[in-house]
DRENFIKOL-459151 format. One record per residue (C-alpha): residue number from 1; x, y, z. Coordinates in pm, 1 decimal, decimal comma, padded with zeros to 6 digits. Each point is the difference from the previous one (the first is absolute). Example, Ala and Ser with C-alpha at 12.3 -4.5 7.8 and 13.67 -1.06 7.14 Angstrom:
% DRENFIKOL-459151
[atom 1; [01230,0; -00450,0; 00780,0]];
[atom 2; [00137,0; 00344,0; -00066,0]];
***
This chain:
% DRENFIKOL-459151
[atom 1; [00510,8; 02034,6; 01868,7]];
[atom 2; [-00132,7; -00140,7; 00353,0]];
[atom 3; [00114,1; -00360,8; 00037,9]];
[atom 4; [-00391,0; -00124,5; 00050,6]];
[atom 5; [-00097,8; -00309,9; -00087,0]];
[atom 6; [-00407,3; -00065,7; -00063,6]];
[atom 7; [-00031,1; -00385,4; -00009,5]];
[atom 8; [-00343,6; -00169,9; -00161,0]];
[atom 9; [00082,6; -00377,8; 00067,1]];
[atom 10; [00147,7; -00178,3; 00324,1]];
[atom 11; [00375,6; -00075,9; -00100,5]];
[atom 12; [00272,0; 00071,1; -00333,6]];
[atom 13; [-00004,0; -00278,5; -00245,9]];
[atom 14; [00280,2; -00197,8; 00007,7]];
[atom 15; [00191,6; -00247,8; -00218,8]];
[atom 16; [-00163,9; -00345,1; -00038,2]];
[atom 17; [00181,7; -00284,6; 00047,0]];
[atom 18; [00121,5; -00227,3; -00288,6]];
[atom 19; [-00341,1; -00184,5; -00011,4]];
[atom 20; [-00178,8; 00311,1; -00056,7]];
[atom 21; [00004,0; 00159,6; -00352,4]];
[atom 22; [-00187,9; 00315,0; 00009,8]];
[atom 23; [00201,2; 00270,6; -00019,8]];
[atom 24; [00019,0; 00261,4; 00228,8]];
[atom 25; [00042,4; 00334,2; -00163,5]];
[atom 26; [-00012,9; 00386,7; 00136,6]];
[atom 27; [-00095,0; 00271,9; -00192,2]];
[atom 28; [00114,3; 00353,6; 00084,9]];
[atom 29; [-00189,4; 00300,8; -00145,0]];
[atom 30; [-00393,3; -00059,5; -00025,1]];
[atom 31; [-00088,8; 00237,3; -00222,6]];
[atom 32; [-00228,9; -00088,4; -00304,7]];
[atom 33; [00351,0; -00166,3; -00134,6]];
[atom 34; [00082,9; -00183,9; 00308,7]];
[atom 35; [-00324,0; -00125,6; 00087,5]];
[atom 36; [-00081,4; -00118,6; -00330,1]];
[atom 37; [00334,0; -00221,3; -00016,4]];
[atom 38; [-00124,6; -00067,4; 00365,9]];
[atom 39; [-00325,7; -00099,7; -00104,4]];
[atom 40; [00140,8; -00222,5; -00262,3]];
[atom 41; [00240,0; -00174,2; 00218,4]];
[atom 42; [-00350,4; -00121,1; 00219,2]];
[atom 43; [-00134,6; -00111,9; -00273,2]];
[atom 44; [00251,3; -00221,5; -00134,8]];
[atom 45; [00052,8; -00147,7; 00354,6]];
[atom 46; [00267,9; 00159,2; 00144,5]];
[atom 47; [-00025,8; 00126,4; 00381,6]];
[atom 48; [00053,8; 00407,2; 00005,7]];
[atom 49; [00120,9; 00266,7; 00213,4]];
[atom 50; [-00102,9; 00315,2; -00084,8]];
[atom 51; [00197,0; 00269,2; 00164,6]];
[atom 52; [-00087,7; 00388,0; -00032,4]];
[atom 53; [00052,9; 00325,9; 00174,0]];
[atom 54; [-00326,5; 00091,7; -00004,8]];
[atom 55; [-00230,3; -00126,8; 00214,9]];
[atom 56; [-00328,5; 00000,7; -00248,4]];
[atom 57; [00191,4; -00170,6; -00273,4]];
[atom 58; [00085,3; -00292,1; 00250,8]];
[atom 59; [-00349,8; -00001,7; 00131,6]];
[atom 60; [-00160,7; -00032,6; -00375,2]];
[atom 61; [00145,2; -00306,7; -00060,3]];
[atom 62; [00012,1; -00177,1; 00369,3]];
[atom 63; [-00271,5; -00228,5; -00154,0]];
[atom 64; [00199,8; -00040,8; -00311,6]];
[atom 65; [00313,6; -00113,8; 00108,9]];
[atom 66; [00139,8; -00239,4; 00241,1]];
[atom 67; [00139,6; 00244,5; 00216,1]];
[atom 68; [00041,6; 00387,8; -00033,7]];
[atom 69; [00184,1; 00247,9; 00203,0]];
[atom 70; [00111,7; 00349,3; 00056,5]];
[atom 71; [00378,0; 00100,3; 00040,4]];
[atom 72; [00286,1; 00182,3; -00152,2]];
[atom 73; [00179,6; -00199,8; -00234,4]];
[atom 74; [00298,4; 00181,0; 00004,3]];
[atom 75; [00037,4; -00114,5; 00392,7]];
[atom 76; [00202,4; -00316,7; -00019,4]];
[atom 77; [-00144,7; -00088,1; 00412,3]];
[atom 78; [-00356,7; 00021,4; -00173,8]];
[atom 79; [00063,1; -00248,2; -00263,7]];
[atom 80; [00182,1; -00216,6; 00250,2]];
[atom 81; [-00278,5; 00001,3; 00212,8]];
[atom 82; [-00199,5; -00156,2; -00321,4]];
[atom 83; [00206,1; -00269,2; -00056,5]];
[atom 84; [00058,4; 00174,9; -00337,6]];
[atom 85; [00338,9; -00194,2; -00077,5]];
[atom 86; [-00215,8; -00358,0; 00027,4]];
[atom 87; [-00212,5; 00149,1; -00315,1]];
[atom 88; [00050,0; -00225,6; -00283,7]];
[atom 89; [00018,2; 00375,4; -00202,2]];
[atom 90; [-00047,9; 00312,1; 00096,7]];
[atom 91; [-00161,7; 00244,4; -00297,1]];
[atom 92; [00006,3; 00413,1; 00061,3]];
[atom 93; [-00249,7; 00154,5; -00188,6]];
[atom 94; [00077,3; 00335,7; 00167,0]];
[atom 95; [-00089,6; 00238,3; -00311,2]];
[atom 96; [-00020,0; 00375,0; 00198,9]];
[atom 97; [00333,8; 00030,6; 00139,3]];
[atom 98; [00311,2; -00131,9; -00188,2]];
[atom 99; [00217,9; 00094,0; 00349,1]];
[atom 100; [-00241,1; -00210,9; 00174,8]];
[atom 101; [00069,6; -00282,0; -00206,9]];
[atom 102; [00372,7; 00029,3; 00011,6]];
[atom 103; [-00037,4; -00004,2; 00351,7]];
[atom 104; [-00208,8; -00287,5; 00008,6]];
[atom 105; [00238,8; -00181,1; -00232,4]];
[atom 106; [00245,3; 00075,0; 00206,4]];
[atom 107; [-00198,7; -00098,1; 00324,2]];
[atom 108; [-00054,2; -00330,5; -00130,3]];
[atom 109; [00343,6; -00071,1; -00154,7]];
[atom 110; [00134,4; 00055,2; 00411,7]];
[atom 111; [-00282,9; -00276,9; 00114,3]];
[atom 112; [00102,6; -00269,7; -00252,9]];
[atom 113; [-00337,9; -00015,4; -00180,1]];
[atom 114; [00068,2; -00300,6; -00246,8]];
[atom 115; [-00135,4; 00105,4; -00322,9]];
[atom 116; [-00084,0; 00424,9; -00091,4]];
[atom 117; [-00185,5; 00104,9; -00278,6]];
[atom 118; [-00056,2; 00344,6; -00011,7]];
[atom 119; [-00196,1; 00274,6; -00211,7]];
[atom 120; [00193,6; 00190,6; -00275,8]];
[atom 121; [-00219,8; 00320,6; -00174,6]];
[atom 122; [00294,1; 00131,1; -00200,7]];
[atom 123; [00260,1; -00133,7; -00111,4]];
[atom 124; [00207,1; 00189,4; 00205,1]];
[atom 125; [-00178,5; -00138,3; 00320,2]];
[atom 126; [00102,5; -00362,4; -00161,7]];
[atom 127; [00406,8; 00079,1; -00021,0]];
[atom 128; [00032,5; 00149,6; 00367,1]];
[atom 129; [-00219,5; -00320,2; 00096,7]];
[atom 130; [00256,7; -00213,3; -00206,3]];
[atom 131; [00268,0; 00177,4; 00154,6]];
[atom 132; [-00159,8; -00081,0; 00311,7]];
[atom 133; [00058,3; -00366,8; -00097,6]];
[atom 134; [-00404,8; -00070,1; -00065,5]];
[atom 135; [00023,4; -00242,4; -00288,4]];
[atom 136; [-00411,2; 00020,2; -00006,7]];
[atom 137; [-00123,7; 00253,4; -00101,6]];
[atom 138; [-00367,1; 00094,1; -00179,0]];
[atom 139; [00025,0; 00284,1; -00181,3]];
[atom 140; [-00393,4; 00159,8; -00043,1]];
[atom 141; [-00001,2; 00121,9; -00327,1]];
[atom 142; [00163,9; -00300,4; -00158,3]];
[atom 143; [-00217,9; -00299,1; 00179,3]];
[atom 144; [-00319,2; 00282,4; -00081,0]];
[atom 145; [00129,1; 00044,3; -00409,4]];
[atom 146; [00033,5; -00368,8; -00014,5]];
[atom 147; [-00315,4; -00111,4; 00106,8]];
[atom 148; [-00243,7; 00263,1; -00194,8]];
[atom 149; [00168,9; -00093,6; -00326,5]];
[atom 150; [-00097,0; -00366,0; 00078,5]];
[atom 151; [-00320,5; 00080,6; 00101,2]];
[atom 152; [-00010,7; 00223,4; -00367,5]];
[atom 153; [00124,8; -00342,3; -00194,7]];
[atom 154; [-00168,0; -00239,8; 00187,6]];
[atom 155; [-00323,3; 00103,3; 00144,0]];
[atom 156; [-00028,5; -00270,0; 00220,5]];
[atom 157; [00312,4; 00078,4; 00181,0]];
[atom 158; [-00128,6; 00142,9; 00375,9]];
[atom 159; [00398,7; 00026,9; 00144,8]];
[atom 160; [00333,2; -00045,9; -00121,2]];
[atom 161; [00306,6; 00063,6; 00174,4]];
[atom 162; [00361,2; 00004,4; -00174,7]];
[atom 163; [00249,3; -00158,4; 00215,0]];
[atom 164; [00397,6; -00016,8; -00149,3]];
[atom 165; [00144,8; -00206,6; -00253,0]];
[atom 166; [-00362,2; 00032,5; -00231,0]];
[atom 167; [-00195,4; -00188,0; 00267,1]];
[atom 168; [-00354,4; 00115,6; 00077,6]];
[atom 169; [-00299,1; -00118,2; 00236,3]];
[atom 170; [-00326,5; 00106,4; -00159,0]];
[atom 171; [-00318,1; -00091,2; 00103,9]];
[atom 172; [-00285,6; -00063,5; -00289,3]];
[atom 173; [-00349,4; -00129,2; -00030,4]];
[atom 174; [00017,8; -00337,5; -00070,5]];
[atom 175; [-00066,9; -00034,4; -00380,2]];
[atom 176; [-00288,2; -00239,9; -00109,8]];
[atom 177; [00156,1; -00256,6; -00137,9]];
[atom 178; [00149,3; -00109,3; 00324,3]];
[atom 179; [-00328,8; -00047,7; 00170,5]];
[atom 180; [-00057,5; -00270,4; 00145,6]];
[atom 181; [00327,9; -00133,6; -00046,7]];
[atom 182; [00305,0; -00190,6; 00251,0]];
[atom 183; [00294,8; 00197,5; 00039,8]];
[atom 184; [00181,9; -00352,0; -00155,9]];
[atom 185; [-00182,3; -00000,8; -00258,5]];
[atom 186; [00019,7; 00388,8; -00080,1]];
[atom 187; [00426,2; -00022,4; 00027,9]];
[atom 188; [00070,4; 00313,1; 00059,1]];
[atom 189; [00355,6; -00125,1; 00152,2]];
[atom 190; [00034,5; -00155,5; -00306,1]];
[atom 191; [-00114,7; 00152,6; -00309,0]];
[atom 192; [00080,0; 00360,0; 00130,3]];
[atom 193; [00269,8; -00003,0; 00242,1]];
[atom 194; [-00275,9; 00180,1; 00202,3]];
[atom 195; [-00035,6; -00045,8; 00383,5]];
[atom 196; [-00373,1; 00020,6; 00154,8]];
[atom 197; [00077,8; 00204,7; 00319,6]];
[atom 198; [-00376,1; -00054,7; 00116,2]];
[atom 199; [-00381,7; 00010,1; -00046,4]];
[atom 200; [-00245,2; 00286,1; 00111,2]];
[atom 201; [-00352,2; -00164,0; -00075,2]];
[atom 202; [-00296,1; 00232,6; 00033,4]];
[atom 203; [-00247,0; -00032,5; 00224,2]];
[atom 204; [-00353,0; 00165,3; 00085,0]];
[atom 205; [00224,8; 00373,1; 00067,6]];
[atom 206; [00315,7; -00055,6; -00009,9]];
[atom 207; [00318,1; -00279,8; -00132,7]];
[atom 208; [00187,4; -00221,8; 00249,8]];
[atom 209; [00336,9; -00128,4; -00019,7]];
[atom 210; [-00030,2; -00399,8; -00059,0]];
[atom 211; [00394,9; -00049,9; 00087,1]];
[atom 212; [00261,9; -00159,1; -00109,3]];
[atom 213; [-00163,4; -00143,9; -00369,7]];
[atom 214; [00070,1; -00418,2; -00023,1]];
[atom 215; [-00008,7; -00197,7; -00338,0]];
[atom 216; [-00389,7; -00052,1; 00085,5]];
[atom 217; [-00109,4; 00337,4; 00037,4]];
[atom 218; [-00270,9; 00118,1; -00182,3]];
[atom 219; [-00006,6; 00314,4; -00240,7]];
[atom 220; [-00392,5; 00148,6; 00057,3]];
[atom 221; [-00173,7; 00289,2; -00175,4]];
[atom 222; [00066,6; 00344,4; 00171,7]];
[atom 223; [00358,1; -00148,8; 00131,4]];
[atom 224; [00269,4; 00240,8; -00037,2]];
[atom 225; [00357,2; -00167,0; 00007,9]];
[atom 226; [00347,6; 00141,8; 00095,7]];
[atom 227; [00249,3; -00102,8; -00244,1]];
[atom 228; [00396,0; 00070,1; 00039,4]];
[atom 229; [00281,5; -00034,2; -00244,5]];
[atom 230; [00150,9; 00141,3; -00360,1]];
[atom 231; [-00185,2; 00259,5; -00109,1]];
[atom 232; [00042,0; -00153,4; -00359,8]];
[atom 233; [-00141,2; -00291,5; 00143,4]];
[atom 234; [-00333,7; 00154,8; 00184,7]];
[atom 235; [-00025,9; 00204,0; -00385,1]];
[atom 236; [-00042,2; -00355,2; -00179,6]];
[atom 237; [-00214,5; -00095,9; 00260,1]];
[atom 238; [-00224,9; 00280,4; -00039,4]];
[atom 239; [00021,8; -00011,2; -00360,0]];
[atom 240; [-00084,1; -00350,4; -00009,3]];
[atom 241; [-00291,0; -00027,7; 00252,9]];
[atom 242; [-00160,9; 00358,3; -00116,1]];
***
């Protein structure tokens, strides 16, 4: 692969400072998977590099992302030259080429990148990676099997993703009977052992992130919420505020 890079923003993201708390995350692979976790990362405030080898993929989501750019991954000058080890994470979504991702693994393993979670679509994809040493790890067809048999149990479910140890972040409509309610006096915290990650409240064509949720946030219509803990303890939840 030529070592070309095809950049759509003036400089590489790098690591804020310890007064800054967005985090700074690069996602490798922009295919439908990649750029939807890409997409996702925007939109719960995180600042994204999207890197791809293909030049119309990059250009797609220019307007999407913070910053975008074209270069082989499997070059460890070319993530260098990105400031790739000052990512707060690194995610490779690379789903066409399993030597590719290796590589890439491997690329960023040499540069020091702090934190690597990489793309499993087998399970034997998932023990070379954890022979590799990558302890994170999202394995397709489990993360996709887990969150269409919420979405079969509770219609209301719109994601879930299983994380180890039974934890799970889903994110649901919020149900009526929160409406117009505080976060203190809802308890989530509390009642559920249930952690509100954030808020996406709808407007005229589309729902914004409000942040990070505080005691006197306000639960709307049309909010959809991003819960994380047990999965015993989102079921009662559900169960309870059907």
């Amino acid at each position: 692969m030529p070592r070309i890079w095809y950049e759509t923003s003036t400089k590489p993201l790098k690591k804020p400072s310890n007064k800054m708390h967005t985090k700074k995350i690069a996602v490798i692979g922009l295919g439908r998977f990649g750029s939807a976790i890409a997409r996702k990362l925007v939109l719960l405030g995180a600042d994204v590099m999207g890197i791809d080898n293909n030049a119309e993929r990059v250009d797609d989501l220019k307007d999407v992302l913070t910053y975008t750019v074209m270069l082989d991954s499997t070059d460890p000058k070319a993530l260098l030259s990105q400031n790739i080890p000052d990512m707060d994470a690194v995610v490779i979504a690379i789903g066409a080429s399993f030597q590719d991702l290796m590589l890439t693994t491997y690329a960023l393993q040499e540069v020091g990148a702090e934190r690597i979670i990489a793309r499993a679509q087998d399970e034997r994809q998932k023990r070379i990676l954890e022979k590799m040493g990558i302890r994170e790890i999202m394995s397709i067809e489990e993360q996709v099997s887990n969150s269409v048999a919420q979405q079969l149990i509770n219609p209301s479910v719109l994601m879930a993703v299983q994380l180890p140890d039974d934890y799970e972040i889903i994110e649901i409509s919020a149900p009526k009977n929160l409406w117009e309610k505080k976060l203190s006096e809802i308890g989530l915290r509390e009642k559920y052992s249930l952690n509100l990650v954030t808020v996406l409240r709808k407007t005229d064509t589309e729902h914004h992130i409000l942040g990070v949720p505080y005691p006197e946030t306000l639960i709307q219509k049309g909010d959809l919420i991003i819960l994380f803990g047990k999965m015993r303890d989102i079921t009662k939840f559900m169960d309870i505020n059907k």
